[in-house]
N, C-alpha and C positions, 0 to 999 in steps of 0.2 A: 275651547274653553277649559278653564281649570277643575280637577275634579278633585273635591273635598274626601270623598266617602274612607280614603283608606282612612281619616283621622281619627274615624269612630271606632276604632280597630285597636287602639294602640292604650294602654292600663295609664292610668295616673299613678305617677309617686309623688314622694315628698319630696324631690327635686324639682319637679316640674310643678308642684302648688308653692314652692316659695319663687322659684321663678315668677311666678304668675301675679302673686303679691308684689313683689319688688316692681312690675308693668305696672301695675296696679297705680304704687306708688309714685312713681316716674314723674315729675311736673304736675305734680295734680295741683298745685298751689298757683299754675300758670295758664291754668286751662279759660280761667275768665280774660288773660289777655286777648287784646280786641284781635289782633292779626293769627294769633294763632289760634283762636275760636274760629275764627273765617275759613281759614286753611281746614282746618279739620271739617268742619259742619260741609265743604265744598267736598274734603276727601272720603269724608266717611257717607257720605250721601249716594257716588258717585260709584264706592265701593256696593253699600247697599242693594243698589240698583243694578247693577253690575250683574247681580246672583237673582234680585227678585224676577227681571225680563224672562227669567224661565217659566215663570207661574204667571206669567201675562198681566203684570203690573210692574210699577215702583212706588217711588214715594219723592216729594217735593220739600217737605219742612221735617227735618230727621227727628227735632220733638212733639213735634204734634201729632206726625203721620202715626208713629208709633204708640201711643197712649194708649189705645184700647186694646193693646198687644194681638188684634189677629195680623198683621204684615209683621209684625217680631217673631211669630208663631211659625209664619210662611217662611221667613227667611234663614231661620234656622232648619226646618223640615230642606228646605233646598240646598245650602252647604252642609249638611250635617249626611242625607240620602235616607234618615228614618223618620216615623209618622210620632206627632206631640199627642198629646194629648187634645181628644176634642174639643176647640174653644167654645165658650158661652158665643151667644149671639146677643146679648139684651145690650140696652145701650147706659144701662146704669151704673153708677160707680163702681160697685161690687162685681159687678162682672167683668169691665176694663181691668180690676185688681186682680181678679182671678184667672184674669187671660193673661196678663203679665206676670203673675209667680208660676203659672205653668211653664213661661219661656225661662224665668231664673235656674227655676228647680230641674229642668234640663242643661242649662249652662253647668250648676253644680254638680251636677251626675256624670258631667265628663269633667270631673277634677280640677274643676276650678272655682277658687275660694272670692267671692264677691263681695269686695268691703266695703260698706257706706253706702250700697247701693240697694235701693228698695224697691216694690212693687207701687207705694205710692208717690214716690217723687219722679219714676217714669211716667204714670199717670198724669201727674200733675205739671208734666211739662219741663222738668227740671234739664236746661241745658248741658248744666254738668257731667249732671247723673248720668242721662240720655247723653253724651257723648264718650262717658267713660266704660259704659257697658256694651257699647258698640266696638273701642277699641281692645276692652276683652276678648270680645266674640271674634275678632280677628285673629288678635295673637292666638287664640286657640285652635281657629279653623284653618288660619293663611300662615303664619311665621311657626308659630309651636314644633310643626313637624320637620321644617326645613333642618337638614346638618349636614355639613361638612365636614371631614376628617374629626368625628366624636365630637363634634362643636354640635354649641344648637342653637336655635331661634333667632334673635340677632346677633350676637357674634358669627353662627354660620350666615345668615343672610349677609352681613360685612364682609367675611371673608371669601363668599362667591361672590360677589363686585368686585373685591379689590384681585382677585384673580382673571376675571372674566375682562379689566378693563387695562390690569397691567400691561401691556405692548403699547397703549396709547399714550401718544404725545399730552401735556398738559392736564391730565387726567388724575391726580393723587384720591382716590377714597380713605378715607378714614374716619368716616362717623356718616349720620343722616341726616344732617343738616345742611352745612355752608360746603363741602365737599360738591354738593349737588346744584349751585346757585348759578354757576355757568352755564348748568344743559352739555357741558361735553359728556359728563358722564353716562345721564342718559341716551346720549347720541354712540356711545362706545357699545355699552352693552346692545342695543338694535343689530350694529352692524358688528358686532363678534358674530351673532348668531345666523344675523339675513344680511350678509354685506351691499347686497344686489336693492336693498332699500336706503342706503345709506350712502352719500359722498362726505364723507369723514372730512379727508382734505381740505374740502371748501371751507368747512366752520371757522370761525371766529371768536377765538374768548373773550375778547371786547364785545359781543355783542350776545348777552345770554339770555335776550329775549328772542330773537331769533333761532337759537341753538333751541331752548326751550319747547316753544311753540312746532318744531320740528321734531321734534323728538316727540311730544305729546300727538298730533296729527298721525304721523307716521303707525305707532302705534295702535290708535284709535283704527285706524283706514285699515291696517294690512296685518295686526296682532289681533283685533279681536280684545284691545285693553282700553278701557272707557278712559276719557279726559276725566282723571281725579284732583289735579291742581290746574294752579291759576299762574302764565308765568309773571303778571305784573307782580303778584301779591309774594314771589318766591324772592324776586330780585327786589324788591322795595324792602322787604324783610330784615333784620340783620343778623337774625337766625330762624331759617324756616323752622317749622315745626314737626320734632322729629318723630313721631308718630304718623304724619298724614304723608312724608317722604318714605317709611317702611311701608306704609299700606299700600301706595302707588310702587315701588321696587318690587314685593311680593307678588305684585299680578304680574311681574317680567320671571322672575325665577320661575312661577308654576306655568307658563307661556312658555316657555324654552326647556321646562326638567323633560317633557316628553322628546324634546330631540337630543337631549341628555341622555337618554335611555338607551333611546335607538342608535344615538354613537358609541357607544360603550358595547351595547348588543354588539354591532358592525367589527367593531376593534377588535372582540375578544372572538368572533367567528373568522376575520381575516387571519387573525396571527394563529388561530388553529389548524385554518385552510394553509397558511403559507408553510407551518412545520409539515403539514401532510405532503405539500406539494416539493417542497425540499427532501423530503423523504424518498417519495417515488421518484426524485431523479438517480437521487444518490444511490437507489435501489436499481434503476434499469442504469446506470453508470456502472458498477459494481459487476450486473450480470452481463453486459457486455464486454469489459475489461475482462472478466473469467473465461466469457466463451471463448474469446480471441489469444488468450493465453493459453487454456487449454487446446485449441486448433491446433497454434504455432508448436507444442510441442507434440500432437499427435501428430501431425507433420512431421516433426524432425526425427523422433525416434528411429520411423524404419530407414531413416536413410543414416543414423548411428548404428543399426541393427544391420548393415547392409556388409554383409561378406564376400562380396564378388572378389575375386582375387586378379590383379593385373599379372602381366607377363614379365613386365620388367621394374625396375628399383625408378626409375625415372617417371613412372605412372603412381605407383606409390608413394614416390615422392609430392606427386603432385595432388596425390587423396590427401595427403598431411598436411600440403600449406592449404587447402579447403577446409581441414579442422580444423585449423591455426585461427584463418579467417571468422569462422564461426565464431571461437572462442572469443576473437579479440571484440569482433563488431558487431555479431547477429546475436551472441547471448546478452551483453553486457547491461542494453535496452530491457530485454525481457525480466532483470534479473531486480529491475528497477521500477518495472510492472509490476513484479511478484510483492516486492516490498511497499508499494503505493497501494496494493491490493489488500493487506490485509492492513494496513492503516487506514482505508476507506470503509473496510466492514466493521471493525474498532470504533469508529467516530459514529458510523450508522448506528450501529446497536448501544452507543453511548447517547444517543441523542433521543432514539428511539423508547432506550430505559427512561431518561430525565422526562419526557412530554408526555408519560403515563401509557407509549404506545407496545401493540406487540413486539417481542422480538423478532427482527427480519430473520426469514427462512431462506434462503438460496435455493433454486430450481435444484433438481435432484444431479449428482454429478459435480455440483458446483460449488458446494461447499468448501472453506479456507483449509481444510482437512483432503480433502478430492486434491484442491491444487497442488498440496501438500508431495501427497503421497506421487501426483504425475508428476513434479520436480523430483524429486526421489529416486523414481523409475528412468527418468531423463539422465541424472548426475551419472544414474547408474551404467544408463545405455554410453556414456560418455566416454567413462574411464575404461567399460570393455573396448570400445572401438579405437583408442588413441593405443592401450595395450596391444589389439590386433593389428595396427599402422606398425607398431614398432617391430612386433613379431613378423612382418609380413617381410618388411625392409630387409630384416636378417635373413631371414629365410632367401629372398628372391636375390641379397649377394651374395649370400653361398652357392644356389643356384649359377647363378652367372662366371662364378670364379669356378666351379666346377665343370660348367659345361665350355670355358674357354679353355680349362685344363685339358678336359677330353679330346676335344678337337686337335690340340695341339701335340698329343699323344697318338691319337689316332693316324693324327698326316704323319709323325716323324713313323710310325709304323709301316702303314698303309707304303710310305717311303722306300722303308726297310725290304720288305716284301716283293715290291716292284720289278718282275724278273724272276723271283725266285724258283717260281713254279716251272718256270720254263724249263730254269735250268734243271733243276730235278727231274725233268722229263726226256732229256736227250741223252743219246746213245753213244755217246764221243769215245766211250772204252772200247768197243764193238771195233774201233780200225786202228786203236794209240798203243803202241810199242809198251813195254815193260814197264818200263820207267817212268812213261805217258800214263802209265795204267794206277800206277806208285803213286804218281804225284795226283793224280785223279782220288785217290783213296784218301791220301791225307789235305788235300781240299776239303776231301768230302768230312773228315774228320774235325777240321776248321771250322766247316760250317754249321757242323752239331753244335760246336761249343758257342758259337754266336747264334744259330737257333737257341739255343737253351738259358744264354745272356738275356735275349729277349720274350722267356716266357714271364719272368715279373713285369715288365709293360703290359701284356697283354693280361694279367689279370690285374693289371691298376688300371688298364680299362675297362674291364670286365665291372671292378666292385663300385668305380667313379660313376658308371653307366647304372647300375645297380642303386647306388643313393641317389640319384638325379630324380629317378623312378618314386624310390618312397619320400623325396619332398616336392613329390608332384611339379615337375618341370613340363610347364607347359609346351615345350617339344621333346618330348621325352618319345613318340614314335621316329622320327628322323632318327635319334640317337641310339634305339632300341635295334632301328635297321642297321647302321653303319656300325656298331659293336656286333651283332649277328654275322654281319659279313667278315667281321673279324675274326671272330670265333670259328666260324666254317673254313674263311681259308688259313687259320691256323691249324686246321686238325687236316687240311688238307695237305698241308707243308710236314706236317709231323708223319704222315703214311706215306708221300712219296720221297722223304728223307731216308726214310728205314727203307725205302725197296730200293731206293739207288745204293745207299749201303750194302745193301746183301748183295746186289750186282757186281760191285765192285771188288769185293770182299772175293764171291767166285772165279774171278780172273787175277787175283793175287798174286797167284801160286807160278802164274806163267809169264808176271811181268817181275822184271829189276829193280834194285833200286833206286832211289828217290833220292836229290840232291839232298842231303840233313842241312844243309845249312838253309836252305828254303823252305825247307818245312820247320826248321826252327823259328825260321822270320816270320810264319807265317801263324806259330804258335804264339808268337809273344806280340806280334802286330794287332791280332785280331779282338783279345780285350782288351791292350790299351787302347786299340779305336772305339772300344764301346765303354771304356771309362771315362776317354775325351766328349763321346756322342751323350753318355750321362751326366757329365760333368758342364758343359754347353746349356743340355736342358736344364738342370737343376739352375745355372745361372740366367734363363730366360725364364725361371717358373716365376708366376706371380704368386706374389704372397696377399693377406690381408690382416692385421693387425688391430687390435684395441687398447692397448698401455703400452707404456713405455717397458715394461718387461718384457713382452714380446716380443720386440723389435731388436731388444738388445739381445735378446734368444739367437735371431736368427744373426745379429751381427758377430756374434761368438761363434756360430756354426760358420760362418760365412771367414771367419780369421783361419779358424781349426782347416777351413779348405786349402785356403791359400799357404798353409803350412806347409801342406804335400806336394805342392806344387815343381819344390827342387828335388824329391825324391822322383816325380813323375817325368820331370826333363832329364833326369838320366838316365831313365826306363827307354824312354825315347831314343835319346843317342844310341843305347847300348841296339835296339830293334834298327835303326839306322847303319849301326859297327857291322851286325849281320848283313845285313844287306851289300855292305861297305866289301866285306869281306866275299860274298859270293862276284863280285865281281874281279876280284882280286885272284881269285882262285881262277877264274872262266880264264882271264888273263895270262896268267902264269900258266897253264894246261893249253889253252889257246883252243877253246870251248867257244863256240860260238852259241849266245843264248840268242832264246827266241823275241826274246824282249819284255814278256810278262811273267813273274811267281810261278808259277803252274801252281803252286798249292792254294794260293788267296786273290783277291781280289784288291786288295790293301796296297797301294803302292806307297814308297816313302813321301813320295810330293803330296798323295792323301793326307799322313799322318801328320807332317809337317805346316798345310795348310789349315788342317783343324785344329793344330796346335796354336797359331799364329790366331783363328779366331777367338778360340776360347780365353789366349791371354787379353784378347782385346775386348772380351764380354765381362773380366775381371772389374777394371775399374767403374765401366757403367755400372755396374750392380752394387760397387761402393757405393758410388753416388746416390741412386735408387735408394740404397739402406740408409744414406746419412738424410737424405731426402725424408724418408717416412719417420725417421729419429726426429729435426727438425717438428716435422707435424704432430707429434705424437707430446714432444714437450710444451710445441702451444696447444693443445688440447688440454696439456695438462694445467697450464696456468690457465683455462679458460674454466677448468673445473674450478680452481682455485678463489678465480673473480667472483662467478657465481657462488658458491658455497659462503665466501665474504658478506656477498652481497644477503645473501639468503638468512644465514643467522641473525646480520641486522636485524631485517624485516623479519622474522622468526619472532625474536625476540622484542621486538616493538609492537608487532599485533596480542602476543600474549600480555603482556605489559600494560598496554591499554583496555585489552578485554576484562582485567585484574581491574582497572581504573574506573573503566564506566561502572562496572557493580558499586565499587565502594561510591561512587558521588550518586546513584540512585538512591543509595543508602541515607546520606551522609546530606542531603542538599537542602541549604537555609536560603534564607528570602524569599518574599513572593512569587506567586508560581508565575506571575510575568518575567520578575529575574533569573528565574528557574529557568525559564525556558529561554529566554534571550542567551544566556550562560549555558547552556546545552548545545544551542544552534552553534552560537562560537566554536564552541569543543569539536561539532561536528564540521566546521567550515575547518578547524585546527588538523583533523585525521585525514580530513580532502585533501590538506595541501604535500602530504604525505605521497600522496599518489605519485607524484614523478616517480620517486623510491620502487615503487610498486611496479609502475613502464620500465624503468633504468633496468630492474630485476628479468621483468618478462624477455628485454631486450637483450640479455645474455644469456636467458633460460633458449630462444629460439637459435644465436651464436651457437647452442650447446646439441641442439639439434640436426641444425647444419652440417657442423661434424661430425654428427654419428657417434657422438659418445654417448655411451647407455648406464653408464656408474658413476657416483664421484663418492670417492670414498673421507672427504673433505668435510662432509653435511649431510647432517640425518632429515634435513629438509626438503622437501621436493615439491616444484612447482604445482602440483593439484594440492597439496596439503595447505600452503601458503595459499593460493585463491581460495578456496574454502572458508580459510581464519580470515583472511578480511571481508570476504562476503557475510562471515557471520559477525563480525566488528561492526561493519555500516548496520546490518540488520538489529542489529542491539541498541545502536544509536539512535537511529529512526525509531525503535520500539519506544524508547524511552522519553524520546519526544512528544511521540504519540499519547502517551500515558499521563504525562502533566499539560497538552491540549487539552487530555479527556477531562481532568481534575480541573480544569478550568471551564470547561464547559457545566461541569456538576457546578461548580461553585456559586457561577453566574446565573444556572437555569435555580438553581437551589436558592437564593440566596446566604448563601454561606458565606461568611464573613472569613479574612484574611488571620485571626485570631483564632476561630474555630480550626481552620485549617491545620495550625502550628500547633493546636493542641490534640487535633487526629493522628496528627503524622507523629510528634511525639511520645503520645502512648502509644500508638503500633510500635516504631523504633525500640520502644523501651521493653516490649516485650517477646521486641521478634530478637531472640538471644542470637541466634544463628547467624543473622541479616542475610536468611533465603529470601525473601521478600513478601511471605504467608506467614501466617499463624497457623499454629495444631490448635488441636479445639484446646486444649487445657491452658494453654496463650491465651487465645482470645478471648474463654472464660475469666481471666484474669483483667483484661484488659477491660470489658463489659465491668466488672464490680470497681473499678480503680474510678472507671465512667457514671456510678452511681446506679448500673443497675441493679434488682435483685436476683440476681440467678447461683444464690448460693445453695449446696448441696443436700436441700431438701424437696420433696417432691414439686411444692409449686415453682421454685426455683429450676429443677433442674425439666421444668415443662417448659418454663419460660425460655431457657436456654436452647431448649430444641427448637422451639418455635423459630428463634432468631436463627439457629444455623440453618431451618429449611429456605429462612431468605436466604443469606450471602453465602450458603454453598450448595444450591441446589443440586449436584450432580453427587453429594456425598464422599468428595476427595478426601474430607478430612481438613485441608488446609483453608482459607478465608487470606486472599490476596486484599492488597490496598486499597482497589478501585472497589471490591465488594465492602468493605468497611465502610469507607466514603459514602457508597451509595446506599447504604443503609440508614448511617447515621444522619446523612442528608434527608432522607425519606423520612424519619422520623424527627427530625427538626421545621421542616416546612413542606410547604402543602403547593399543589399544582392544579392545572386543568384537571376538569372529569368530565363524564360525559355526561350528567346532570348539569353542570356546568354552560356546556355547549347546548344541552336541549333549551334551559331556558331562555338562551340567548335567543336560538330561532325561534322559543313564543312571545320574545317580546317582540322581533319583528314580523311578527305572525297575527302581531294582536290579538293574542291571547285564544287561536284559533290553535284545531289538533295539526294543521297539514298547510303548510303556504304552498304560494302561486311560484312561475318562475319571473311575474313582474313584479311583485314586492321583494323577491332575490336579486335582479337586475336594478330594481330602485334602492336598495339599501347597501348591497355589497359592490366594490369595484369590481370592473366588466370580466375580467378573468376567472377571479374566484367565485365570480355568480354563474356564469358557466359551468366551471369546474364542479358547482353544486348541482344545477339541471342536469347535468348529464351523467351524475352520479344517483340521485336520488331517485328511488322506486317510487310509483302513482301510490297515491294515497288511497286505499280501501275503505273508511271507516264508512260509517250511517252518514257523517256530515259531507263527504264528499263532494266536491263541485268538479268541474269539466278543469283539467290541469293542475289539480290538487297536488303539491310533493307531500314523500314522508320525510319530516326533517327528524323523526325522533329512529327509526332504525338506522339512517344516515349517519346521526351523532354517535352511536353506540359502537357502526362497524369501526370508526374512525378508532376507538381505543378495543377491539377486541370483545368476543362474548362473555371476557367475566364483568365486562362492568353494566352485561344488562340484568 
């Protein structure tokens, strides 16, 4: 049923008593018309009765029943909720009169002025009267309080019908009369509210007694709304009478405001549940994108942190195409995480600020500052380990070229040696003739001077063996052995050289001499074979290079050889002429030789055949040199492509980075074309990217070969990823920052005008375009804006007041989005949680603690869950078995300052 009581609640003005008069006024000239005296006496009857069934009566004839005003008395005590004054009981004139101005003098007490209308002409039965003071007592207790958007009485009663019936086919409202003569209207409004009583469809507006009659029954049966019209007397009519069509529409508006309520309640508690529950995903979203970031890079550091050293350049080589890999595919995702990451806690704690709620807190460790700082730690673990990849490389082919140098020193040695000891050790002087003893000596003389040729070999392996050692070769025992064994049988060859010496030397005296011309051969034989044996190595040494200066180094060294070369084949000949000649001598004297030097070991087919290789070791080592020359020029154009290429892209990230500030700055139209025209920009920098692979793809060429400088470009591959990782990141920022101004605006209702006049006094006063205000800017900007915070004490109170909003952390500067959401905050108003508690007691009815079945009957099945399983038992005195607390529940929902 309808409940009158708020209307005793509410003051009269002078709005609402001329209002009242102009009802008053309304067809009072018309009221003796036969049809529409019928219509009323049926509607105001049926109204009457409607209210008195509370008090276990009615009434049958509306001006008789009423004359001795006690059922006038009853019926207003009943929609009214307060007690009249005592009526008389006596049955005489003066007491019907005085039981009827006790009901006026109540009517006039709630602010409404009664014209024409007396205690004797209700008395006396006056139909007029008596039905014109019955449609006051309506307008005042039924329509008066009805409004609609600041509308009131009938205009709001009109404009909830023409709302409530708008979607229906055939259906135009627009007054309380002939609007109503088909019955579709009342047939709309039923089934807007209870569609499950209505088949809309079926009706027929050719047939409006039907439609009628339906609509009245209907209601009657299942609203609990008494039949107050007639449908023959509506449709015979040819204008119902529009008082007794508001009195029957009234009892539907106060029939339906209570599930009015309760939808509104419903509405404003889901859309609070659904930000909460949008929150907490984007909240456990946020903290699981973090933990999983932070994992992936505690993970990866110690294995960036990892200095196990390989053995060889081919192992190393292949740690580096593993950082390569890293670089190109396993960071590139995360780097896109990190950046999705802090645009998800940006929009969280933007949404969070607009819907009155806490700021979100990240678990401990996980803050956008934490990710921060472990990306930092990461970049950092980075650049040491691709530094240690490249240190390693060097290192382990020096190593390499060092210890094939050794080896190949050590065998032509170890070569050298093979025999010698022996011979040092026999006694051949002990049975040899003079001359035998002669040519024994200066052998032995010979072999000092090639001993002592080959003591710099032996300490270029000695010092070669020595750095192997301090850049840690990891066989540096093998190499430590086979140099030890050299050093020992060198010092072994050096003590039995000097005792065969002195041997020799003692039997001098009693031997002849010595062929001079073989022991001259054997003087000049002996280091030219050990200039050919140096001259061979030097031609098989390996070299290793890094510019083209180098190379051409040794290609000069390598010409300056080949110079001495006709100086060293006459050197040759002339030790050959010797030889030429001892035979010529043995000849001519007719000397039979033995067949070998006695003094050397050197024969000319020796000197001859090393001769023939070493010329043939000549041109390969050309080649070899023109070979490295070749490599070494396309190294250098590949420096050159790269460094091209680099400047470019140098100079285009910087360029753009220059760009995005200025159109942050600089950016008109609405924040939709703001941000469409942003997205562009950013689809514009993407397509960029080949540029970017094209780049990496001769940055790895540049690897390949082992070039470590380019003296071309002060650019370098880590410096260049960096600037476009912080381009894309600025981009995305910026993005993020006019979604955020868009969601203020939306949640705010901020108009697209207001907007253009925030951003341009910010602009106008951010001189700098850093993107903040200092305080003495945005003091500036505030008075330009109409406030008072000029430099006296309440002003400069009021000014602090405002900076402790938009810059709570006390930087001193007041960015955009703090502006924004200031100036939002104090232009319009949102949720609170007084807001949200009333809402749970009107579905509470008015009760301290609801059930979880009026939860589950008013809210959709999730978010009434969502509530049960959030809300503590209710404690109070009134408690019942399954009481919730919806009023702590409302308050956690925004935080304890708004209890």
């Amino acid at each position: 049923m309808v409940d009158y009581h708020a209307a005793n609640n509410q003051s009269s003005t002078g709005g609402v008593q001329t209002y009242m008069e102009q009802e008053n006024d309304w067809d009072r000239d018309l009221l003796l018309d036969p049809a529409w005296e019928k219509q009323q006496r049926k509607t105001f009857t049926a109204w009457c009765n409607s209210h008195l069934r509370k008090a276990g009566t009615q009434i049958d004839n509306i001006e008789e029943d009423f004359r001795d005003g006690l059922k006038l008395m009853l019926l207003l005590e009943v929609i009214s909720g307060e007690r009249l004054p005592k009526p008389e009981r006596g049955k005489m004139r003066v007491h019907k009169i005085n039981n009827v101005n006790k009901a006026l003098d109540f009517i006039a007490s709630k602010g409404v002025k009664l014209v024409s209308i007396g205690a004797e002409e209700i008395v006396d039965g006056n139909a007029k009267m008596t039905l014109g003071m019955i449609w006051t007592i309506i307008l005042r207790f039924a329509i008066q309080d009805i409004s609609v958007e600041e509308t009131s009485a009938k205009e709001g009663l009109l404009l909830w019908c023409q709302r409530k019936t708008a979607p229906y086919k055939n259906v135009n409202v627009q007054n309380f009369h002939i609007s109503w003569k088909d019955g579709l209207a009342f047939n709309a409004l039923i089934h807007r509210h209870r569609p499950d009583l209505i088949d809309y469809d079926s009706l027929r507006k050719d047939d409006p007694v039907t439609n009628l009659n339906n609509a009245f029954e209907v209601a009657e049966k299942h609203l609990d709304i008494p039949k107050m019209l007639d449908a023959e007397d509506i449709v015979n009519t040819a204008r119902p009478d529009e008082k007794a069509i508001m009195t029957y529409v009234s009892s539907f508006y106060h029939a339906f405001s209570g599930a009015q309520k309760a939808e509104t309640a419903a509405n404003r508690i889901c859309k609070v549940l659904a930000v909460n529950q949008e929150n907490e995903q984007m909240m456990e979203d946020y903290e699981k994108l973090a933990s999983d970031l932070l994992e992936w890079i505690r993970r990866t550091i110690p294995w960036l942190e990892n200095r196990t050293q390989e053995k060889t350049v081919n192992d190393m080589q292949a740690k580096q195409e593993d950082f390569r890999d890293y670089r190109c595919v396993h960071k590139p995702p995360k780097v896109q995480e990190k950046c999705q990451l802090e645009i998800s806690f940006n929009t969280l704690q933007t949404k969070l600020r607009l819907s009155n709620r806490p700021a979100f807190m990240p678990s401990e460790g996980r803050m956008v500052s934490d990710i921060n700082g472990a990306w930092h730690t990461l970049e950092g673990a980075e650049k040491g380990y691709e530094e240690w990849i490249l240190s390693e490389i060097r290192r382990l082919e020096r190593l390499e070229h060092l210890a094939e140098k050794f080896h190949q020193k050590a065998a032509i040695h170890e070569s050298w040696t093979d025999g010698k000891e022996a011979m040092l050790t026999q006694k051949d002087y002990e049975t040899s003739t003079l001359s035998e003893v002669k040519a024994l000596l200066r052998k032995h003389e010979a072999f000092e001077s090639d001993l002592a040729a080959h003591q710099d070999r032996v300490e270029q392996i000695a010092a070669i063996a020595q750095e192997l050692n301090e850049l840690d070769y990891y066989d540096s025992a093998s190499v430590n052995a086979r140099c030890q064994k050299i050093c020992d049988q060198w010092d072994i060859l050096g003590s039995l050289t000097q005792n065969r010496k002195e041997s020799l030397e003692r039997t001098e005296k009693q031997l002849e001499s010595i062929d001079e011309h073989y022991l001259e051969y054997a003087k000049r034989a002996a280091p030219f074979n050990n200039w050919m044996e140096g001259a061979m190595e030097d031609l098989q040494d390996m070299f290793i290079v890094h510019n083209i200066e180098e190379i051409q180094g040794l290609i000069t060294a390598h010409e300056q050889f080949k110079s001495t070369l006709a100086e060293a084949n006459k050197e040759r000949e002339a030790i050959q002429a010797i030889q030429a000649e001892v035979q010529k001598i043995a000849q001519s004297n007719g000397i039979k030789l033995s067949g070998a030097n006695p003094y050397t070991t050197i024969t000319p087919e020796s000197i001859d055949s090393k001769w023939e290789k070493a010329m043939a070791m000549v041109p390969l080592r050309d080649n070899a040199l023109q070979d490295e020359l070749n490599k070494q020029n396309s190294n250098d154009n590949l420096r050159a492509t790269f460094a091209t290429q680099a400047n470019t892209v140098g100079a285009y990230i910087q360029a753009k980075m220059e760009e995005i500030g200025r159109i942050s700055i600089e950016m008109n139209g609405t924040l939709e074309d703001q941000l469409t025209n942003l997205k562009e920009y950013q689809k514009t920098i993407m397509s960029y990217m080949p540029e970017i692979n094209k780049l990496e793809g001769y940055h790895q060429l540049i690897q390949e070969a082992l070039i470590f400088d380019n003296q071309y470009t002060s650019y370098t591959m880590e410096h260049l990823r960096v600037g476009w990782e912080q381009l894309l990141t600025t981009i995305a920022r910026t993005i993020n920052e006019v979604e955020n101004q868009i969601l203020t605006r939306d949640a705010k209702g901020i108009s697209q005008e207001q907007l253009y006049e925030y951003r341009a006094s910010f602009n106008h006063f951010d001189k700098d375009h850093s993107g903040a205000l200092m305080a003495e800017e945005f003091k500036a900007c505030l008075i330009s804006l109409g406030y008072d915070v000029e430099n006296d004490k309440q002003g400069d109170s009021e000014f602090n007041r405002i900076m402790g909003i938009v810059d709570p952390n006390g930087s001193g500067a007041v960015t955009f989005q703090a502006f924004i959401d200031f100036m939002s905050t104090e232009t319009t108003d949102t949720d609170t949680a007084d807001q949200v508690i009333a809402s749970f007691k009107i579905l509470a009815a008015d009760k301290s603690f609801i059930t979880a079945e009026e939860l589950r009957r008013e809210l959709p099945p999730d978010q009434a869950e969502y509530c049960i399983a959030r809300m503590a038992p209710y404690s109070g005195p009134d408690a019942v078995p399954g009481a919730l607390d919806y009023m702590s529940f409302s308050t956690a929902l925004y935080g304890e300052s708004d209890l």
